[in-house]
Backbone as JSON, one array per atom type, in Angstrom:
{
  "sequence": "XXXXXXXXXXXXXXXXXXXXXXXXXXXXXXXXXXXXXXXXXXXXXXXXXXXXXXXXXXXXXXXXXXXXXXXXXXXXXXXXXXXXXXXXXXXXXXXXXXXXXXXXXXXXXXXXXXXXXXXXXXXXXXXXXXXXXXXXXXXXXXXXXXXXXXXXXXXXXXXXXXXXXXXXXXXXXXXXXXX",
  "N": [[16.42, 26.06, 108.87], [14.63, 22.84, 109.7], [11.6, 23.08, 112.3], [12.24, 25.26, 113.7], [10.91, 27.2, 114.43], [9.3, 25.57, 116.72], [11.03, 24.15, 117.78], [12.37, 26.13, 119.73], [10.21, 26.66, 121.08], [10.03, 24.55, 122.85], [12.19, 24.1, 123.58], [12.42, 26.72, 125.45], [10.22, 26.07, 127.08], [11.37, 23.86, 128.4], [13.61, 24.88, 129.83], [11.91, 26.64, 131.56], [11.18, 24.62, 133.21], [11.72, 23.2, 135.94], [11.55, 20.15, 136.55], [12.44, 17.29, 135.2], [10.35, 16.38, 131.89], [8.63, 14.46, 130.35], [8.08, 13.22, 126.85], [5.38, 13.32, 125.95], [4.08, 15.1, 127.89], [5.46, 17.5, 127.26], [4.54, 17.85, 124.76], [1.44, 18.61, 125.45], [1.69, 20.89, 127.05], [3.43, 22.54, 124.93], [1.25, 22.12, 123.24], [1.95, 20.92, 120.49], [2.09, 17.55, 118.4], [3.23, 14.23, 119.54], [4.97, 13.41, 118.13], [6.32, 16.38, 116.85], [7.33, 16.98, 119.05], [9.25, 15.04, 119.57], [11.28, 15.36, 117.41], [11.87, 17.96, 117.72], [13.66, 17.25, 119.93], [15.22, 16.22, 119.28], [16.8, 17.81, 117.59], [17.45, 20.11, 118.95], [19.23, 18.38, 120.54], [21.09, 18.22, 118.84], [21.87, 20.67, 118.45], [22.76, 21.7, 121.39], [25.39, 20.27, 121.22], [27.83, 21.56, 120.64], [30.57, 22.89, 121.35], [30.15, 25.61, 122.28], [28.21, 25.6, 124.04], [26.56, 26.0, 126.89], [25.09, 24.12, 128.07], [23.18, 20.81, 127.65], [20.63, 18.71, 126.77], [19.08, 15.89, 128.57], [18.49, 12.91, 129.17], [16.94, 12.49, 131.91], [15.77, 10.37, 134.55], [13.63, 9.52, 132.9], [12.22, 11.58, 131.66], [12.44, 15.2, 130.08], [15.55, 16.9, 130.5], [17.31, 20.31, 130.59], [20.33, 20.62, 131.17], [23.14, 21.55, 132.93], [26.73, 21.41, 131.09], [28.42, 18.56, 132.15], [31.45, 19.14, 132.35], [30.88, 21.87, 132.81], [29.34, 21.78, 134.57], [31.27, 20.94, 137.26], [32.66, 23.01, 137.83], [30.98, 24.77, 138.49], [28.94, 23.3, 140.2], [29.42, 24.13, 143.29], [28.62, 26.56, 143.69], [26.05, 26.83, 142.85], [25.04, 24.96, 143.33], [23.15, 22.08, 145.59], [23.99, 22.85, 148.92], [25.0, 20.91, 150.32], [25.2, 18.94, 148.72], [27.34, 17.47, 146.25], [28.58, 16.25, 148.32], [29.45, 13.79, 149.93], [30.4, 11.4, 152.39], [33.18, 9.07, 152.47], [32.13, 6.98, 153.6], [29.38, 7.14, 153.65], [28.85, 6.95, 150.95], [29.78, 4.31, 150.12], [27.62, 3.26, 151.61], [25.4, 3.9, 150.19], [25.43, 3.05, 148.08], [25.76, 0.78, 148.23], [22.89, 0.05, 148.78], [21.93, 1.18, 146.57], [22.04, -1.49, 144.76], [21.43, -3.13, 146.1], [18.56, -2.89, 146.72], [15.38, -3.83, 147.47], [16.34, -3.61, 150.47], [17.41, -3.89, 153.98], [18.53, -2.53, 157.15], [19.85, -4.44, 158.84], [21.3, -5.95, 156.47], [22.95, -4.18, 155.6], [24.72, -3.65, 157.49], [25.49, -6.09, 157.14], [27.21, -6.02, 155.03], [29.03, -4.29, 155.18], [29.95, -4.43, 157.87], [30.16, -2.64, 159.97], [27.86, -0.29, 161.63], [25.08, 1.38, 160.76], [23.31, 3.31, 161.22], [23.54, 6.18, 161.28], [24.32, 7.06, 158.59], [22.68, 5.99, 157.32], [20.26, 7.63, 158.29], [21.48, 10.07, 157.06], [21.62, 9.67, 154.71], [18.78, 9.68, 154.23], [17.65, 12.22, 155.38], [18.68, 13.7, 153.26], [17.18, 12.96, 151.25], [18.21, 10.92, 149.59], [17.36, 8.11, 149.88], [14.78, 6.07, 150.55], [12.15, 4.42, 152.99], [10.95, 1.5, 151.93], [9.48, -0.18, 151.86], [8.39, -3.03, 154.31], [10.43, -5.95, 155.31], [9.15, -9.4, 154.84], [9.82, -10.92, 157.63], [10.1, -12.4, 160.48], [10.07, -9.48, 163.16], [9.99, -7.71, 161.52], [11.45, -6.31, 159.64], [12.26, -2.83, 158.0], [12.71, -2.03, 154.99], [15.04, -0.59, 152.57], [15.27, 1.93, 150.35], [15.89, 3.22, 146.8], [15.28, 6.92, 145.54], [13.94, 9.43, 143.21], [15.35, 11.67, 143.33], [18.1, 10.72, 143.95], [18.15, 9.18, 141.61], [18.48, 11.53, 139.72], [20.17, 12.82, 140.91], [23.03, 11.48, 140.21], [23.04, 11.46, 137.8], [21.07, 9.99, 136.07], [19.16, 7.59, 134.19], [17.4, 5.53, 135.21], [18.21, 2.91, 137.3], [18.55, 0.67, 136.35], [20.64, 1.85, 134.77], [23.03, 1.8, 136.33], [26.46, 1.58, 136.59], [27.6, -1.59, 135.69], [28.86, -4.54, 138.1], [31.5, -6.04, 139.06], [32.35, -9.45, 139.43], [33.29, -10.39, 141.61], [32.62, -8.05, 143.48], [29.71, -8.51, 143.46], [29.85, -11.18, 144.41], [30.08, -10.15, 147.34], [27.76, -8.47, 147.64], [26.0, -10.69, 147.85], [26.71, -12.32, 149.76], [25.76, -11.77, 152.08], [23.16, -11.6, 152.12]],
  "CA": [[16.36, 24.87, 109.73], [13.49, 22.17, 110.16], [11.42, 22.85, 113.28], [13.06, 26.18, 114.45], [10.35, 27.55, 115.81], [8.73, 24.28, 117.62], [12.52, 23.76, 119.06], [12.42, 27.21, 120.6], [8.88, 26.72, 122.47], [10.17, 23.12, 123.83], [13.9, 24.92, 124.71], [11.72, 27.54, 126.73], [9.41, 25.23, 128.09], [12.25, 23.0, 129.07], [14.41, 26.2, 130.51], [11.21, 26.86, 132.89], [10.42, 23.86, 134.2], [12.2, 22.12, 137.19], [11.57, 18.86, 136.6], [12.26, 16.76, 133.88], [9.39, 16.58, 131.1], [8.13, 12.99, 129.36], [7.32, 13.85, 125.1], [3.73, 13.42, 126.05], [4.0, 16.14, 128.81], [5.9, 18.69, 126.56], [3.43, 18.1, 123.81], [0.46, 19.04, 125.91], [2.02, 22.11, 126.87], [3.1, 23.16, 124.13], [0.29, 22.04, 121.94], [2.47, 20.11, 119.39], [2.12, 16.45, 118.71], [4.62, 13.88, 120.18], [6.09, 13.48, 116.88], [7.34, 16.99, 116.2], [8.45, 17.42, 120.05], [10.71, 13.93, 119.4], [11.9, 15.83, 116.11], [12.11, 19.12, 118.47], [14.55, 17.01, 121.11], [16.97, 15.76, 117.97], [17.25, 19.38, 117.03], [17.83, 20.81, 120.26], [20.28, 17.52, 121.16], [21.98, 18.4, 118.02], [22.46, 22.3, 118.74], [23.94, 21.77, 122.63], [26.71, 19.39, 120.99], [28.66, 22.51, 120.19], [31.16, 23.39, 122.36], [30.31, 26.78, 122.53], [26.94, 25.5, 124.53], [27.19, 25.44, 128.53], [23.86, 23.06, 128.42], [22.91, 20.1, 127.22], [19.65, 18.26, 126.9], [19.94, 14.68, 128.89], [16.76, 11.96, 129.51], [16.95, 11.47, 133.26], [14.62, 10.11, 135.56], [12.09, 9.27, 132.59], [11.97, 13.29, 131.03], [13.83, 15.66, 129.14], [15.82, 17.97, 130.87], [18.43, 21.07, 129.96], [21.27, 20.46, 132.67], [24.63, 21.88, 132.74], [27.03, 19.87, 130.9], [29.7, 17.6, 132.72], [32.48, 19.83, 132.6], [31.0, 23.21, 133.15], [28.78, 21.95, 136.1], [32.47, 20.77, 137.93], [33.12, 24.2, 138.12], [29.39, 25.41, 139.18], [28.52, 22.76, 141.26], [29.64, 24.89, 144.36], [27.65, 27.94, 144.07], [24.62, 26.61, 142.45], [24.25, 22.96, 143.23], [22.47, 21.9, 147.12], [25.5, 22.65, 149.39], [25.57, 19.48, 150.14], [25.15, 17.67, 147.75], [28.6, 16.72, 146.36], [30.04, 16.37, 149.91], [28.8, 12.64, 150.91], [31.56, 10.86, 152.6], [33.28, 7.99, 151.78], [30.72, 5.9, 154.37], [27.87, 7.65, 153.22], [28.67, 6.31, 149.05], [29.7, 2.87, 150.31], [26.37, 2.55, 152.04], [24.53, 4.41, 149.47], [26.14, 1.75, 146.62], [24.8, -0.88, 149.14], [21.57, 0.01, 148.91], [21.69, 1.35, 144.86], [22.78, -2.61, 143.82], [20.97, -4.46, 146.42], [17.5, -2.42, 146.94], [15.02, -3.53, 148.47], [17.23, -3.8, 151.84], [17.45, -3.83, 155.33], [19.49, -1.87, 157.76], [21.12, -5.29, 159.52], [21.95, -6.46, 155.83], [23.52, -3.39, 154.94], [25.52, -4.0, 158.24], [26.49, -7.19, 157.39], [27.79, -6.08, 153.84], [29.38, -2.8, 155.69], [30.55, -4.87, 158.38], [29.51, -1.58, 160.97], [26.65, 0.21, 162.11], [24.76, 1.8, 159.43], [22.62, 3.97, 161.58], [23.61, 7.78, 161.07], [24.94, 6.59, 157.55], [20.8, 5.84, 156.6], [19.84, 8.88, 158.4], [21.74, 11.32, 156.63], [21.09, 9.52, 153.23], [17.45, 9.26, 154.19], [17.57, 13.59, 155.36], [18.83, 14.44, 151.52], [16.36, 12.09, 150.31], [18.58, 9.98, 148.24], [16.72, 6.7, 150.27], [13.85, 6.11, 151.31], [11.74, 3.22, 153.03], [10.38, 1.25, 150.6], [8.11, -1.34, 152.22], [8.72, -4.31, 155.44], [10.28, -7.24, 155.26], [8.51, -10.29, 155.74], [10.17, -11.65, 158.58], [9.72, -11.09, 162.25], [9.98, -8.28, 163.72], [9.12, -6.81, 159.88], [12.4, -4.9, 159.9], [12.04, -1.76, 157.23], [13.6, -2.18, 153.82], [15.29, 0.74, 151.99], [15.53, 1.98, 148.41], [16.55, 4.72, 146.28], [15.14, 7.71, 145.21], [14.08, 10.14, 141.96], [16.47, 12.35, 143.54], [19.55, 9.67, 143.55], [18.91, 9.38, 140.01], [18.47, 12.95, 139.16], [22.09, 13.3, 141.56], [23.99, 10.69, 139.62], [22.37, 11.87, 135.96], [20.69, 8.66, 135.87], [17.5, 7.55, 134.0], [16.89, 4.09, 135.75], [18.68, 1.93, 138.17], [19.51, -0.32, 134.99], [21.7, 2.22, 134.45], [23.76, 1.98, 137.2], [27.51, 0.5, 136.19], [27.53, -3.26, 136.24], [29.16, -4.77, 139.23], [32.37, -7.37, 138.32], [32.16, -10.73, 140.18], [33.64, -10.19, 143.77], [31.6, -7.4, 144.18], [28.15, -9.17, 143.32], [29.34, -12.49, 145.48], [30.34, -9.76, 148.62], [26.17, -8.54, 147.87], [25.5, -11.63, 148.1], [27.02, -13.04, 150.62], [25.31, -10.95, 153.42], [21.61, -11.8, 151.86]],
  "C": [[14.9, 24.47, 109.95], [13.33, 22.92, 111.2], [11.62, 23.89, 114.06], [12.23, 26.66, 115.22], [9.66, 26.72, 116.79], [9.65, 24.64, 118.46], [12.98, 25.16, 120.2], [11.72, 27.17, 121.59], [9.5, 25.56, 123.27], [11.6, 23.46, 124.57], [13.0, 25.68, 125.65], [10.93, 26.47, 127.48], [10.45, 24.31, 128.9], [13.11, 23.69, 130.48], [13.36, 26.62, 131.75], [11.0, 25.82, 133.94], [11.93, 23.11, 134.9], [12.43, 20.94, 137.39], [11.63, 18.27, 135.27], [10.98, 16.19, 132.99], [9.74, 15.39, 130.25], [7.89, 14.23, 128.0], [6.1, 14.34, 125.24], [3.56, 14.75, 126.75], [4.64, 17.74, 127.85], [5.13, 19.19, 125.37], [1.85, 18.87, 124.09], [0.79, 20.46, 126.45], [2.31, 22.48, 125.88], [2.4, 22.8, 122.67], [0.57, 21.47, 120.28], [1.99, 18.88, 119.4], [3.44, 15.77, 119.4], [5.85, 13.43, 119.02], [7.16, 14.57, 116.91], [7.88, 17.19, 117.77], [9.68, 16.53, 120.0], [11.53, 14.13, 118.51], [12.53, 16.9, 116.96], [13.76, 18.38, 119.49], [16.25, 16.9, 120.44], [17.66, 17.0, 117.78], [18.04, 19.8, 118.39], [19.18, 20.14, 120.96], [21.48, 18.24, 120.35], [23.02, 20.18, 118.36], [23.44, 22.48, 119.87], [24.99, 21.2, 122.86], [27.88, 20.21, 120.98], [29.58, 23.08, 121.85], [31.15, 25.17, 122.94], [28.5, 27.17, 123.72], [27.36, 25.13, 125.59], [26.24, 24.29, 129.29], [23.94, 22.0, 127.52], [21.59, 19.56, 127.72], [19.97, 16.5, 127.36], [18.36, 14.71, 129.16], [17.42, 11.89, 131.13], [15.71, 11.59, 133.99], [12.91, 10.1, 134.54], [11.53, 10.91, 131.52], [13.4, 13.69, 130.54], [14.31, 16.5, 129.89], [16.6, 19.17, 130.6], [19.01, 20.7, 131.77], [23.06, 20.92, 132.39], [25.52, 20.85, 132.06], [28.41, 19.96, 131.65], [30.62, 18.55, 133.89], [32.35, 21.12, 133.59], [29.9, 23.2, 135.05], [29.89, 22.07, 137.27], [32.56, 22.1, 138.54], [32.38, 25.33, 138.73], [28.69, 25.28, 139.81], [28.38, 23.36, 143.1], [29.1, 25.94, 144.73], [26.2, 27.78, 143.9], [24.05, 25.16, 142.77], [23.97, 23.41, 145.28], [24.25, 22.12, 147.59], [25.92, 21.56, 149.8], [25.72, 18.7, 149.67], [26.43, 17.13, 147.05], [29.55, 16.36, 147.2], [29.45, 14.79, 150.58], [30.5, 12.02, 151.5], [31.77, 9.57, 152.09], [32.32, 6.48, 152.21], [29.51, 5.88, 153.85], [27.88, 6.84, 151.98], [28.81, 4.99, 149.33], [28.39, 2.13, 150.7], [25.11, 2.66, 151.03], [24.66, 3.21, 147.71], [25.5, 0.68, 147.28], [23.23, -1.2, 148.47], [21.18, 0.67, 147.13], [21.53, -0.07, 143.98], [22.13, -3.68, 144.65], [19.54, -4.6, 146.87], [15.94, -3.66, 146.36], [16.21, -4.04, 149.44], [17.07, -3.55, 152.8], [18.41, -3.33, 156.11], [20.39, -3.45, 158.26], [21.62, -5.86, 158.11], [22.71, -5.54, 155.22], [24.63, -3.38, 155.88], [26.5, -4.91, 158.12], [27.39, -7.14, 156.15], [28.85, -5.14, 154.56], [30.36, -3.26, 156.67], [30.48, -3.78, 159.89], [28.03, -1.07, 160.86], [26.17, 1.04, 161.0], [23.62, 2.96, 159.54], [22.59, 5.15, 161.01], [24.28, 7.68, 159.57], [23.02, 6.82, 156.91], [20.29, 7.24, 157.16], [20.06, 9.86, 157.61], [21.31, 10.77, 155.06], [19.64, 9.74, 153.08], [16.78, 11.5, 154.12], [17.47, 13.91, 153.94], [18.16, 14.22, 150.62], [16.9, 11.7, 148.92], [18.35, 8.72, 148.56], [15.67, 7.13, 150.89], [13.02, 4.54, 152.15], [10.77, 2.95, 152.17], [9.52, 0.58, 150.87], [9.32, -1.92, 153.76], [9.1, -5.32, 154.91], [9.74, -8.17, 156.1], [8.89, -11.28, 156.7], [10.09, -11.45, 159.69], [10.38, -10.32, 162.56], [10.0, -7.12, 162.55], [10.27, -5.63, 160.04], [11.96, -3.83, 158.17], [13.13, -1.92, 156.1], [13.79, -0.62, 152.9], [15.84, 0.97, 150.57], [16.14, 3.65, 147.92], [15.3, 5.83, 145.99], [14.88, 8.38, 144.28], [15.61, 10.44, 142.14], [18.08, 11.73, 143.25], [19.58, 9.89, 142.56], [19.23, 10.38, 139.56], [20.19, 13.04, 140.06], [22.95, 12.63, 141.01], [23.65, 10.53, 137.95], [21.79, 10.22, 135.31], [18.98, 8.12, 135.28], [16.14, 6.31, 134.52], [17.93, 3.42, 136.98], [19.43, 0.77, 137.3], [20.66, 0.54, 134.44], [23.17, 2.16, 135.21], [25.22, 1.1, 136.79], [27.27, -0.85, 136.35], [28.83, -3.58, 137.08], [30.25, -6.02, 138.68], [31.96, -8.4, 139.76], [32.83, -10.84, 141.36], [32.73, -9.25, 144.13], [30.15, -7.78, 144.44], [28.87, -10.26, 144.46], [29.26, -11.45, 146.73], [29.29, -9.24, 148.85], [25.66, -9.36, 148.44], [25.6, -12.42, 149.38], [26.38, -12.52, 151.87], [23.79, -11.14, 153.47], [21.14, -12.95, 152.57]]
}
């Protein structure tokens, strides 16, 4: 096999690190160019296709990462994932979809999409740090506008915000209609 031993140093290097790793960043560690690590990622994609692999290599948040795949996290999520982290309620994702599809935002327009109070709803999203404030809006009294997160993406295996499903046409006017 092409590459075998490159694709070993960039599997280990991948396997240590924590955070997901740009080409450029994996190359400078391990002292390859960004050619053979983008040759290294094919290889490595290609190898964790096998069903007999409990990882897979996925781009999120901009880097490469190894991350459980799909299936076998379902089942692993509970011992090894944040304990809270798959437990949002159904308030918490409605508000958290608010603010994924209509970011930058404001707590009274997330109200008026929500139709309730949105207080301890932003708090607890804001605790887990899957929002954060993102800037003021410019209107008086400069209320505080709120956005997403690495973390969001990294919690919903996401590499952008463009990734996020597209929205059918009642749901975009019922965005809208609250702006």
């Amino acid at each position: 096999m092409e590459f075998e031993k490159e694709s070993a140093l960039i599997e280990a290097i991948l396997f240590l690190e924590s955070e997901p790793m740009t080409e450029k960043s994996l190359s400078a560690v391990a002292l390859l160019s960004e050619e053979v690590v983008a040759k290294c990622i094919e290889v490595l994609k290609e190898k964790y296709k096998n069903d007999n692999s409990g990882v897979e290599l996925e781009f999120i948040t901009g880097g490469w990462a190894l991350v459980p795949k799909k299936d076998i996290w379902d089942v692993l999520k509970e011992r090894y994932g944040n304990k809270n982290e798959g437990k949002l309620s159904r308030s918490a994702m409605e508000t958290l979809s608010i603010i994924a599809y209509s970011q930058p935002i404001t707590r009274a327009e997330i109200e008026a999409i929500r139709g309730v109070s949105a207080d301890n709803m932003i708090r607890l999203l804001v605790e887990r740090n899957l929002i954060k404030e993102v800037g003021k809006k410019d209107i008086p009294g400069k209320p505080v506008q709120f956005g997403t997160t690495k973390d969001f993406l990294k919690f919903f295996r996401l590499n952008s915000i463009a990734d996020l499903p597209k929205l059918d046409q009642e749901e975009e006017e019922r965005f809208e209609l609250a702006r």
